[in-house]
VEXMARMI-564831 format. One line per field, with one value per atom (N, C-alpha, C): residue in one letter; chain; atom name; x, z, y negated. Coordinates in Angstrom, 2 decimals. Each point is the difference from the previous one (the first is absolute). Layout:
N
residuo = c(A|...)
cadena = c(A|...)
atomo = c(CA|...)
east = c(X|...)
up = c(Z|...)
north = c(Y|...)
END
This chain:
93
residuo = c(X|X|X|X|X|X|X|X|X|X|X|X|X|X|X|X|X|X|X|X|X|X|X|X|X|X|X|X|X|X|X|X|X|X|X|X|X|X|X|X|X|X|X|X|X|X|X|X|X|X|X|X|X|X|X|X|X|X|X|X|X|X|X|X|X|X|X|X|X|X|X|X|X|X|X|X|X|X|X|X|X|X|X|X|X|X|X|X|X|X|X|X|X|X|X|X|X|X|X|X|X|X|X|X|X|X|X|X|X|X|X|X|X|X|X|X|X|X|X|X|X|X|X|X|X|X|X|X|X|X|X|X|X|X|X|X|X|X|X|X|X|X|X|X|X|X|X|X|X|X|X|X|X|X|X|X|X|X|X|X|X|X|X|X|X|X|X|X|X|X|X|X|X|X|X|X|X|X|X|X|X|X|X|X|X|X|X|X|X|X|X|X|X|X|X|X|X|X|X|X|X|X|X|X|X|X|X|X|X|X|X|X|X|X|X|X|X|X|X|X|X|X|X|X|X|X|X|X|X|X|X|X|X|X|X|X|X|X|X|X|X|X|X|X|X|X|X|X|X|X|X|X|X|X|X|X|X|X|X|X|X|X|X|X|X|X|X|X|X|X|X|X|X|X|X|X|X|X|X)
cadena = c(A|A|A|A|A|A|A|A|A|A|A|A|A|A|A|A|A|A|A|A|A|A|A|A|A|A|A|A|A|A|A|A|A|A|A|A|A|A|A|A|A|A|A|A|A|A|A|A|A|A|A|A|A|A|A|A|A|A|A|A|A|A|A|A|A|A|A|A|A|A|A|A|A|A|A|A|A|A|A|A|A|A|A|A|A|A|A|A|A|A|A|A|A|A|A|A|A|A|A|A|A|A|A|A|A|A|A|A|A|A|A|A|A|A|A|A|A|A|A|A|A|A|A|A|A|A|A|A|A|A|A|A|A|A|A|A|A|A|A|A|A|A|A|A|A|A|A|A|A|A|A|A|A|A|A|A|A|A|A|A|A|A|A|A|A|A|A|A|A|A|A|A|A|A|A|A|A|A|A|A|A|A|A|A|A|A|A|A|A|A|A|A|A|A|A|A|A|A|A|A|A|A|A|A|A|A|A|A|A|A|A|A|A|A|A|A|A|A|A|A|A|A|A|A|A|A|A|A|A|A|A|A|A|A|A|A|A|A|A|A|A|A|A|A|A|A|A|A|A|A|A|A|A|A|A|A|A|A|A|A|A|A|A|A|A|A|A|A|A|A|A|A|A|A|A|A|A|A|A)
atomo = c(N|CA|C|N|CA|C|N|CA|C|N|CA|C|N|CA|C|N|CA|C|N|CA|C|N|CA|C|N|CA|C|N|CA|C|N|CA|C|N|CA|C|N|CA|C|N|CA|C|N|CA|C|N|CA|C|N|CA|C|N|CA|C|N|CA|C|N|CA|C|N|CA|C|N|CA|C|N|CA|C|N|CA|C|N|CA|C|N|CA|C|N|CA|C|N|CA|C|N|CA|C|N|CA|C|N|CA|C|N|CA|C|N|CA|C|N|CA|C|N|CA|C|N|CA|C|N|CA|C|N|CA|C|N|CA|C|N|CA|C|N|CA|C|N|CA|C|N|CA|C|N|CA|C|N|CA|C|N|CA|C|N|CA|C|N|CA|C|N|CA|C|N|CA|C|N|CA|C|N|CA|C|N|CA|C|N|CA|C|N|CA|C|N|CA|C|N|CA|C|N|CA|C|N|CA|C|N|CA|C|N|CA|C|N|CA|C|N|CA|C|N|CA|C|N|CA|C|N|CA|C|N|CA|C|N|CA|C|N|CA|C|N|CA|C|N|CA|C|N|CA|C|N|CA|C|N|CA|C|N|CA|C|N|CA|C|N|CA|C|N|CA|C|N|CA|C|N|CA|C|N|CA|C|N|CA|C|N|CA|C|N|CA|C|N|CA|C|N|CA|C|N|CA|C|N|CA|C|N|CA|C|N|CA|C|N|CA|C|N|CA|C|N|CA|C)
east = c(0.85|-0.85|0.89|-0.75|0.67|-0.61|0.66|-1.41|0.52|-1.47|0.00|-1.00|-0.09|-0.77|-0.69|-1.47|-0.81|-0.71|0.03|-0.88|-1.07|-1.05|-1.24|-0.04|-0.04|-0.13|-1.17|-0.18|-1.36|-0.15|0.62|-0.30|-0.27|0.42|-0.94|-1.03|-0.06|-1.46|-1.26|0.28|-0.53|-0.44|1.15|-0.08|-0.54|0.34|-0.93|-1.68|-0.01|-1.30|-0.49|-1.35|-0.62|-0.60|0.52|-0.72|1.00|1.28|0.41|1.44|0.23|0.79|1.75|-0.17|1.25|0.49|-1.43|0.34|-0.38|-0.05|0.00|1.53|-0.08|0.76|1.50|-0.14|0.55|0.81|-0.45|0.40|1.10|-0.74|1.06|1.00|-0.22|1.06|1.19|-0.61|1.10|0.49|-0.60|0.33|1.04|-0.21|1.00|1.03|0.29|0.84|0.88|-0.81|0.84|-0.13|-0.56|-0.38|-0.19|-0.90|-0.34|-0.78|0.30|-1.10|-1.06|-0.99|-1.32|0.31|-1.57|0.00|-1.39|-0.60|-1.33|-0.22|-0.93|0.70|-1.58|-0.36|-1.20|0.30|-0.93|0.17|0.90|0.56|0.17|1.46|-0.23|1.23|0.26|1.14|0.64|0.73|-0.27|0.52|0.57|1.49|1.05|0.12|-0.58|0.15|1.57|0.80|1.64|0.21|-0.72|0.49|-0.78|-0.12|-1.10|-0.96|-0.79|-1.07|-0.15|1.61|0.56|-0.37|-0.70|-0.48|0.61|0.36|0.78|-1.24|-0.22|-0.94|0.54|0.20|0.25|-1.35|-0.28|-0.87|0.09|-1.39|-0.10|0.63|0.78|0.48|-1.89|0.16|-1.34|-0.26|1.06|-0.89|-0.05|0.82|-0.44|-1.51|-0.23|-1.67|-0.74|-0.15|-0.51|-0.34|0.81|-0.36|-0.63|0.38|-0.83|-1.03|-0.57|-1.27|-0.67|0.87|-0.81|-0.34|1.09|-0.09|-1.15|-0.38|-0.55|-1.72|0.08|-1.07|-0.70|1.04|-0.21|0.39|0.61|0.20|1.65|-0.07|1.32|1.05|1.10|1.58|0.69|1.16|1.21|1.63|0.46|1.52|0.77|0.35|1.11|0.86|1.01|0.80|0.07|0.35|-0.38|1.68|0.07|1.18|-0.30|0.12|-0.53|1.28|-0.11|0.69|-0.33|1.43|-0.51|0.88|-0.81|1.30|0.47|1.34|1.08|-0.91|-0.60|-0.30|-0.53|-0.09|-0.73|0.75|-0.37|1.62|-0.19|0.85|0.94|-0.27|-0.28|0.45|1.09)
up = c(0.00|0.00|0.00|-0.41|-0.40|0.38|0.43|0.49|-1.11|-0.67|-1.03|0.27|0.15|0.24|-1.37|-0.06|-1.03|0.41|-1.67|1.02|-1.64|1.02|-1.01|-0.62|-0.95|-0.53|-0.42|0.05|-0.35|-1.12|-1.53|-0.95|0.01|0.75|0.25|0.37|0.80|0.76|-1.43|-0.66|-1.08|-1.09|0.63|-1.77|0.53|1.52|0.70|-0.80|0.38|-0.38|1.38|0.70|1.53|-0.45|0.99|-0.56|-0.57|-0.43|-0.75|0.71|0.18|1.13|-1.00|-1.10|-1.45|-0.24|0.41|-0.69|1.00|1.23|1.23|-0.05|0.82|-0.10|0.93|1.01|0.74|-1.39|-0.57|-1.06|-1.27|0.07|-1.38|0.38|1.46|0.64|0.16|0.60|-0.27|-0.67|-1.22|-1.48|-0.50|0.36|-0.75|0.91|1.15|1.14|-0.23|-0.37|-0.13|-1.28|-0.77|-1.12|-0.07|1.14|-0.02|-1.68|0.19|-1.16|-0.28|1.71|0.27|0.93|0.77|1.17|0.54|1.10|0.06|1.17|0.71|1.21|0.82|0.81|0.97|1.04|1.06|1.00|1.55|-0.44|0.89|-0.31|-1.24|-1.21|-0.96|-0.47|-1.02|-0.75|-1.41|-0.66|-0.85|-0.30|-1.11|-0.98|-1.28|-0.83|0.00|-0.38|0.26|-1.16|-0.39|-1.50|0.01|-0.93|-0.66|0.82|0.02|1.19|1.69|0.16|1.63|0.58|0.77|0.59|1.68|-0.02|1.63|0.52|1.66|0.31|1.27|0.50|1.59|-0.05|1.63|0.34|-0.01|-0.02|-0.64|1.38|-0.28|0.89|0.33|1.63|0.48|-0.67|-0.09|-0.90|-1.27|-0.94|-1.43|0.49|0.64|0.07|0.00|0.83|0.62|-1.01|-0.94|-1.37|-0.88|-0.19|-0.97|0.24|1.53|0.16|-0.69|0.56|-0.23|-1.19|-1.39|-0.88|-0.57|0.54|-0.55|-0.20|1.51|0.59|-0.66|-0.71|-0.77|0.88|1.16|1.22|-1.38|1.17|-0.54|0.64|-1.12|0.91|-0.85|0.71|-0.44|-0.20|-0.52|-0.54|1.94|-0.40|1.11|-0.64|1.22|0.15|1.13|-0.45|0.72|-0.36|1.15|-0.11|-0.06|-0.93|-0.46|-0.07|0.53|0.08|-1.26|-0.33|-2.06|0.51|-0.45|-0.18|-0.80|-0.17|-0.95|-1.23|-0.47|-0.97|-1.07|0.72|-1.15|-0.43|-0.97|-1.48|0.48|0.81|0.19|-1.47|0.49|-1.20|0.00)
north = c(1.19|-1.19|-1.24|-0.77|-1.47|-1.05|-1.35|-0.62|-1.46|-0.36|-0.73|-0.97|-1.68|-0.92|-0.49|0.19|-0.27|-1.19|-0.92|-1.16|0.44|-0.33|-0.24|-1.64|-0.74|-1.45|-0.34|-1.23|-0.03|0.41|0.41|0.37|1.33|0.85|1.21|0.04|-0.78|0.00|-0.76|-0.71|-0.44|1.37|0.71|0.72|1.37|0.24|0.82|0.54|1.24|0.36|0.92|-0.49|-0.13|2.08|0.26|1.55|0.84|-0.26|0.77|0.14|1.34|0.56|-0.20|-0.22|0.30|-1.74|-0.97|-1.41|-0.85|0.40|-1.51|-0.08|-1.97|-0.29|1.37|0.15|0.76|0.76|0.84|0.94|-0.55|-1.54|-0.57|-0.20|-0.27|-0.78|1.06|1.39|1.05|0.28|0.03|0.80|-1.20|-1.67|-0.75|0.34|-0.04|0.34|1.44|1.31|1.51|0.09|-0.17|0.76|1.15|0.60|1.52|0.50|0.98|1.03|-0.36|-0.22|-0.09|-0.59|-0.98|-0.53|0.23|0.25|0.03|-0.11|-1.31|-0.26|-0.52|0.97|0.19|-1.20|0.27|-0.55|0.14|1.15|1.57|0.32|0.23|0.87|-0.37|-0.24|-0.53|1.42|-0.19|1.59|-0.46|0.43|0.12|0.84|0.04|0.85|-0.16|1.96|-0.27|0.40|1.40|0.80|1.18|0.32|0.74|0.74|-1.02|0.01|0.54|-0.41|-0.03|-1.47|0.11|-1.38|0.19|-1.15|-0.07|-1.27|-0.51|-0.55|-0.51|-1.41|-0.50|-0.98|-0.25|-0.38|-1.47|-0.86|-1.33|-0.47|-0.98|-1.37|-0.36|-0.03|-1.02|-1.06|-0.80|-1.42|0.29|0.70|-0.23|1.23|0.91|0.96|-1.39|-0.45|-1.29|-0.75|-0.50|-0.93|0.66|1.56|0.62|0.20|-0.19|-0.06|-1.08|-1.25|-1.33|-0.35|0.54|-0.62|0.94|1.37|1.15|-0.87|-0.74|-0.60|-1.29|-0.33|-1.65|-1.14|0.47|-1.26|-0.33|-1.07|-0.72|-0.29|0.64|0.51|-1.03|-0.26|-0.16|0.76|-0.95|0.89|0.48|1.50|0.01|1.23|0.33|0.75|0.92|1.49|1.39|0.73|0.46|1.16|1.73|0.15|1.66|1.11|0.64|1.22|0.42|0.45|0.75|1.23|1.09|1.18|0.12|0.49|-0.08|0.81|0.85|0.21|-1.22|-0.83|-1.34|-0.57|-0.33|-0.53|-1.51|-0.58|-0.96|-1.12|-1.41|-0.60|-0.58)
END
């Protein structure tokens, strides 16, 4: 494991889609951050597609669960920053 600081910007959060576990902001923000395979990121669990359909999974940071609620909700968030444990299987950008 690795520990890697993701900030969500407001342009994710713009480009965010409310409902969708592949395109909230939380997810872009990873995927511009690791460039995993896959990203798919609950409230709970966050899942790493690694390679041919090996998925690795650590549990959501409290505040980014917390925002994916809110934004899930239509309330209104702003930009921050979360420290996520990545396991080494995730391709590094």
């Amino acid at each position: 494991m690795r520990t890697v600081e993701i900030s969500v910007t407001a342009d994710h959060i713009d480009r965010g889609t409310q409902c969708c576990t592949t395109r909230c902001p939380v997810a872009l923000a990873i995927r511009d951050t690791l460039h995993p395979l896959s990203v798919d990121v609950q409230d709970d669990l966050i899942h790493f597609g690694v390679s041919d359909g090996k998925y690795v999974f650590v549990h959501t940071p409290e505040e980014a669960g917390y925002f994916v609620d809110e934004f899930d909700d239509g309330l209104p968030v702003q930009p921050f920053t979360f420290i996520l444990e990545v396991p080494d299987e995730v391709t590094a950008a």
